[in-house]
N, C-alpha and C positions, 0 to 999 in steps of 0.2 A: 489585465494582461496587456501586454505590447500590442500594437497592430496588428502584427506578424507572431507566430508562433518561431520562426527562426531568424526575427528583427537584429539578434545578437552577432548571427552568424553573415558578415561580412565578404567572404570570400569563397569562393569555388574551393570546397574539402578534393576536388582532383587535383585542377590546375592551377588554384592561387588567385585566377581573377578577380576582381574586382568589381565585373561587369557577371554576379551574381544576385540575380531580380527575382523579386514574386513570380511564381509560375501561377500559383492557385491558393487560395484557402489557406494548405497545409504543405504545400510546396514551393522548395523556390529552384531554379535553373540559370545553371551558364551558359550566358550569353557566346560566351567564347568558345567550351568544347563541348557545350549540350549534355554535361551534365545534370541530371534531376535531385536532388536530394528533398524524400519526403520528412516532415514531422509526422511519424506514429506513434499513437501512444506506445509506451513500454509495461510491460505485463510486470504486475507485483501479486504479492498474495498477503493475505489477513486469516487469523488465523480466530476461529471464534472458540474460545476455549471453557468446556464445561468441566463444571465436580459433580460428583453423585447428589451433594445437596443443591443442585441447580442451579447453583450459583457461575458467574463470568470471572474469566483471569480476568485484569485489567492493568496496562502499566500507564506509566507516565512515562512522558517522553521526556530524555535526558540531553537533548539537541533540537537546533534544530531544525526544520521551520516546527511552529506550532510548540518549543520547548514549555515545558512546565504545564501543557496540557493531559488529557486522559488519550488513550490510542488502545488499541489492540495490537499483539504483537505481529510483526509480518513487516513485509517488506522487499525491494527488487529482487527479480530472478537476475541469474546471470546469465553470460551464451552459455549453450550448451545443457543447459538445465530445465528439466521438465518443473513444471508448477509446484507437483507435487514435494517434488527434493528440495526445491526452495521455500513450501514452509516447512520441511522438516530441519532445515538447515536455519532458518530465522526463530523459526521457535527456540532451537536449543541456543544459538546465539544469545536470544534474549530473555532467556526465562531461565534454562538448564534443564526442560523437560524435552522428552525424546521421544518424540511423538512417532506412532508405529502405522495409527490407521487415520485417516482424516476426508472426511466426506463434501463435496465440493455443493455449495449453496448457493450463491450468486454470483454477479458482478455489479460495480460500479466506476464510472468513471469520475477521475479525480487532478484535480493540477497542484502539481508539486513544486513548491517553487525552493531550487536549493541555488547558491552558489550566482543569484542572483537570475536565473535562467528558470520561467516555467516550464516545466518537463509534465506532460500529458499522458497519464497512466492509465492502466484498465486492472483496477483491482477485483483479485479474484476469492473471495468468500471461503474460509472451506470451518466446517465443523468438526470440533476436535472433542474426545470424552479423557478423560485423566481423574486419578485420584486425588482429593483434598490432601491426603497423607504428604503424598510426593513432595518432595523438597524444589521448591521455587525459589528463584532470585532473581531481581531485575539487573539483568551483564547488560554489556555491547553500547548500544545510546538508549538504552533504558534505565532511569533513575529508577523508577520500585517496579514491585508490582505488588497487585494487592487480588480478593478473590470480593468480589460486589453483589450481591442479589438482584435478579435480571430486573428485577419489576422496581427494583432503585435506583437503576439506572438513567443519569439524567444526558438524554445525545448531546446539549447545548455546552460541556463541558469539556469533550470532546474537541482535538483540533483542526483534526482537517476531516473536507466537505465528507469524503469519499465512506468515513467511518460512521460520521451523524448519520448520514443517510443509509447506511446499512443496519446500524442499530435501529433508527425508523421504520425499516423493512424487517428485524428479525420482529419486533416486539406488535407488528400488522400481523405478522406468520402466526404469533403465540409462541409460546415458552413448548406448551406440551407436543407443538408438529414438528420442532425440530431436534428434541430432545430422544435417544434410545426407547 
């Protein structure tokens, strides 16, 4: 990562200055109209998806950072959107399932780096149940998707931190404490 979390950002997003310094950590401030601007992370969601034979969706990522690795689907909320609508709105984006109920598991924090800029996330877990029947397709910046057996699952092939580390975390949980 950069020094700075906002090392890119150059100028006072009010006034334009120039004389826009480190405030702290995760803040920087104008010098000139005492504007603050924080880096917070930005809320995403992950969506952990089962079938009745216990098995995980699983896609691959079709961009990106991390392309051509393994991911679960999910991804930013927007404004105005509760956690919940955004992975119902990423799952059908990326899979074409329409997810009705989904049960919220953890978090993890994660660094995203797109567009040349690390962007600092707080991913948010939820568990999803769906039919193997159901028709699946990997849309959106998902290349496939495929349905994997939990206990085959290898995190090291996985792309980014945020995922490893929650697959680390489901498979400490067990297969049967998070399962219906």
């Amino acid at each position: 990562m950069d020094s700075h979390p906002l090392s890119k950002f150059l100028y006072c997003p009010r006034c334009g200055s120039s004389r826009f310094v480190v405030n702290n950590a995760t803040s920087k401030r104008c010098e000139e109209c005492g504007f603050t601007y924080y880096s917070n992370p930005r809320a995403a969601v992950v969506a952990v998806i089962w079938d009745e034979k216990g098995r995980m969706l699983v896609a691959r990522r079709g961009k990106e950072p991390a392309k051509g690795t393994l991911d679960l689907p999910g991804g930013f909320t927007e404004n105005g959107e509760t956690a919940e609508n955004a992975l119902c709105r990423e799952v059908f984006e990326e899979t074409g399932i329409d997810v009705h109920q989904a049960r919220y598991l953890f978090s993890e924090p994660n660094i995203y780096r797109y567009s040349g800029i690390e962007i600092c996330t707080m991913d948010l877990f939820f568990e999803v149940h769906v039919e193997s029947s159901l028709p699946v397709c990997g849309q959106d910046d998902v290349a496939e998707v495929m349905w994997l057996p939990f206990d085959e699952l290898d995190a090291s092939l996985f792309g980014l931190s945020s995922i490893k580390k929650g697959l680390e975390r489901l498979k400490a949980m067990g297969q049967k404490s998070i399962e219906k």
